[in-house]
KOLROMAR-707815 format. One line per 4 residues: number of its first residue (from 1); their letters; for each residue x, z, y of C-alpha. Coordinates in steps of 0.25 Angstrom, whole numbers. Example, Ala and Ser with C-alpha at 12.3 -4.5 7.8 and 13.67 -1.06 7.14 Angstrom:
2
1) AS) 49:31:-18 | 55:29:-4 .
***
This chain:
216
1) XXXX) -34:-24:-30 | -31:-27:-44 | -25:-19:-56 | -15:-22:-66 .
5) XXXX) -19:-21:-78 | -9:-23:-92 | -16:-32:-104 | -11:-28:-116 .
9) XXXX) -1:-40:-122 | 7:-39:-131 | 19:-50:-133 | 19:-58:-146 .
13) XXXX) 33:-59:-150 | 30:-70:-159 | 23:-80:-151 | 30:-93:-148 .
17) XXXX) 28:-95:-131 | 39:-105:-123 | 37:-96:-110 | 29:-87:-103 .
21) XXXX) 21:-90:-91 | 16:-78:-82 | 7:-80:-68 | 9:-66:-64 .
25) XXXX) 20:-54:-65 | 8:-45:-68 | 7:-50:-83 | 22:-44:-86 .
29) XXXX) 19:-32:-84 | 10:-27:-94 | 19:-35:-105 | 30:-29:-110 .
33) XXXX) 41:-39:-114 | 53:-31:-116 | 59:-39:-127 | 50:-49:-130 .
37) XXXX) 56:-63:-134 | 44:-67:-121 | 56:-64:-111 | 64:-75:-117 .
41) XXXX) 54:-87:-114 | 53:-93:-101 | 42:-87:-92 | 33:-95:-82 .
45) XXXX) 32:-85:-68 | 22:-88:-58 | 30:-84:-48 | 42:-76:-43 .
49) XXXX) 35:-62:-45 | 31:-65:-58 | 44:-72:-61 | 51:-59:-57 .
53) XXXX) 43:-50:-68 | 46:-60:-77 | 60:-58:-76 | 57:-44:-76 .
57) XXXX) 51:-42:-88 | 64:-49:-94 | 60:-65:-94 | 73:-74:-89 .
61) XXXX) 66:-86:-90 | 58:-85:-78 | 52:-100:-72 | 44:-97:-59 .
65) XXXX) 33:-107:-53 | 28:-106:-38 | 17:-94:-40 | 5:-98:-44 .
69) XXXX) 0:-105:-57 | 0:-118:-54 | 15:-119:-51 | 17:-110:-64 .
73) XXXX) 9:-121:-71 | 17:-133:-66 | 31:-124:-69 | 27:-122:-84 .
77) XXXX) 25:-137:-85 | 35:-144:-79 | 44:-134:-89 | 37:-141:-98 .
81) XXXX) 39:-156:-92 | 54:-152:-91 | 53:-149:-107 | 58:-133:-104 .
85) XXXX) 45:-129:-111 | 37:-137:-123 | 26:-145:-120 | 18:-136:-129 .
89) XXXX) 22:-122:-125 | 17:-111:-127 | 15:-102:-114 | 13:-86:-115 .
93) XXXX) 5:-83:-102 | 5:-67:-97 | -6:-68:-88 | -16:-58:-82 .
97) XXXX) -31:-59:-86 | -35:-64:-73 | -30:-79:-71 | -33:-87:-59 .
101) XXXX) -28:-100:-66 | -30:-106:-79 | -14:-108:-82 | -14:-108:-96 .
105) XXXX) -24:-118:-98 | -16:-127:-86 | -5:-125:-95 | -14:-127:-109 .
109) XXXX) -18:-142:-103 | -3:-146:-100 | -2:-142:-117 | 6:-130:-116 .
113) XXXX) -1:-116:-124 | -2:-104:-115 | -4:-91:-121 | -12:-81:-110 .
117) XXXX) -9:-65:-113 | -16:-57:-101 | -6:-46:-98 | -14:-39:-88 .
121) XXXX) -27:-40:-79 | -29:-35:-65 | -40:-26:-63 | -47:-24:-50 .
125) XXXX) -46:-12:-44 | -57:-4:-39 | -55:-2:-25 | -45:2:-15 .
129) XXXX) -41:16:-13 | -46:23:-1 | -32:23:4 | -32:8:5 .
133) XXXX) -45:6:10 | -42:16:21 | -29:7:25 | -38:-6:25 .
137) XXXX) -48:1:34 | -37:8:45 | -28:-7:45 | -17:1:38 .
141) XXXX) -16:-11:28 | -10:-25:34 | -13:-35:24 | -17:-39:10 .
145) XXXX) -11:-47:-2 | -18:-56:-11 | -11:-58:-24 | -23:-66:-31 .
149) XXXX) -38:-69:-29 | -41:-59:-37 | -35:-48:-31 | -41:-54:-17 .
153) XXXX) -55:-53:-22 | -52:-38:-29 | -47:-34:-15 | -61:-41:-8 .
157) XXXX) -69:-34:-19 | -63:-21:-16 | -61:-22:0 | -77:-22:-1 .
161) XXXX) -81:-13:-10 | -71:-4:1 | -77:-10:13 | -65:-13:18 .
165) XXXX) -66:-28:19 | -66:-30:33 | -53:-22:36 | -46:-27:23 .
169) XXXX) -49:-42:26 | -45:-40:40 | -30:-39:35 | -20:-51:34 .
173) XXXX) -24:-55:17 | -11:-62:11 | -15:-72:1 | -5:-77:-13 .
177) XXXX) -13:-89:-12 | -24:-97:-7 | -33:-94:-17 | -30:-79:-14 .
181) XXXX) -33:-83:0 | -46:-89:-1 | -53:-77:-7 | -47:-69:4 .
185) XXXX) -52:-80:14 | -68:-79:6 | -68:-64:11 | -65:-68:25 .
189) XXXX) -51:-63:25 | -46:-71:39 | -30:-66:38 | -28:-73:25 .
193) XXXX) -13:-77:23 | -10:-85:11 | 5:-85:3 | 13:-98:5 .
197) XXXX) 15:-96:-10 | 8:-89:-22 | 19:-77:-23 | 21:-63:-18 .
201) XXXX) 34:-68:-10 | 23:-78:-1 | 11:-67:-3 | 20:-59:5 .
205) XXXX) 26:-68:15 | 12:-71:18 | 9:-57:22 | 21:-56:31 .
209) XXXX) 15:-67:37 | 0:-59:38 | 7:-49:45 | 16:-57:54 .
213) XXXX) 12:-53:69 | 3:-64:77 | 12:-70:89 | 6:-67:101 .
***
């Protein structure tokens, strides 16, 4: 439903962070960091996917919060209350151009400096192929995953302009969150299953759960 698209950055050398803080895996992959001093600071992951591209793109410092922002938030801090970061540091924050929460500025209140680069955006894309379309339509698809609001409203946009909404709503919609799930819930979606916790690991024990069969 959405594209990736790179953001060109380049990395300063000779800027002065303490850590790297990174809500998504999607903002290392347009950065290349071989041999940046970057890799030798700690890095803030939202989560165990992103924590696991961190480490692939050569950090070993890798501190993971709960998966979301707000648990990402309260980790950087309480590094800071435990005196393993200054008071006053200064964060690099690889983000995408799209933020759903204003963690810079949640940080920026508590007196640390964030500095946001946008490595990429996500572009909606125009439309199914017919293929997929097709496969709603003959009930050759068996569920939908919903990794964001955005990406939840981009697939409503584009099971309209199909005119498929009706077939496409009718599947199990597996939900990262409950804010995901409320846009889903908006649209009249009635098999809306929402993750026990805001990462792929839970999105996806939610959709074993959507296609669990019903006891008699």
């Amino acid at each position: 439903m959405l594209r990736f698209e790179p953001v060109p950055f380049r990395v300063d050398d000779d800027a002065d962070y303490d850590a790297v803080i990174l809500t998504s895996a999607n903002a290392l992959r347009a950065v290349d960091l071989a041999a940046s001093p970057l890799l030798r600071l700690p890095l803030f992951a939202v989560g165990a996917h992103t924590a696991d591209a961190a480490r692939a793109a050569g950090f070993d410092k890798v501190i993971v919060a709960k998966g979301d922002a707000v648990s990402l938030r309260d980790l950087v801090l309480a590094r800071v209350e435990a005196g393993e970061l200054p008071a006053s540091a200064t964060l690099l924050y690889l983000a995408g151009a799209d933020l759903s929460r204003d963690l810079a500025g949640e940080l920026g209140e508590r007196g640390l400096s964030v500095v946001t680069h946008t490595t990429y955006r996500m572009a909606p894309v125009a439309g199914f192929p017919r293929e997929v379309s097709d496969a709603f339509m003959a009930n050759r698809i068996t569920a939908v995953l919903h990794y964001s609001r955005r990406s939840a409203q981009a697939f409503l946009d584009t099971i309209r302009a199909d005119g498929i909404e009706i077939s496409a709503l009718a599947l199990p919609q597996c939900c990262i969150s409950a804010a995901v799930a409320a846009v889903l819930h908006d649209a009249g979606a009635t098999k809306v299953v929402v993750a026990a916790r805001p990462d792929e690991n839970a999105l996806l024990e939610a959709l074993s759960r959507a296609l669990r069969p019903r006891p008699e």
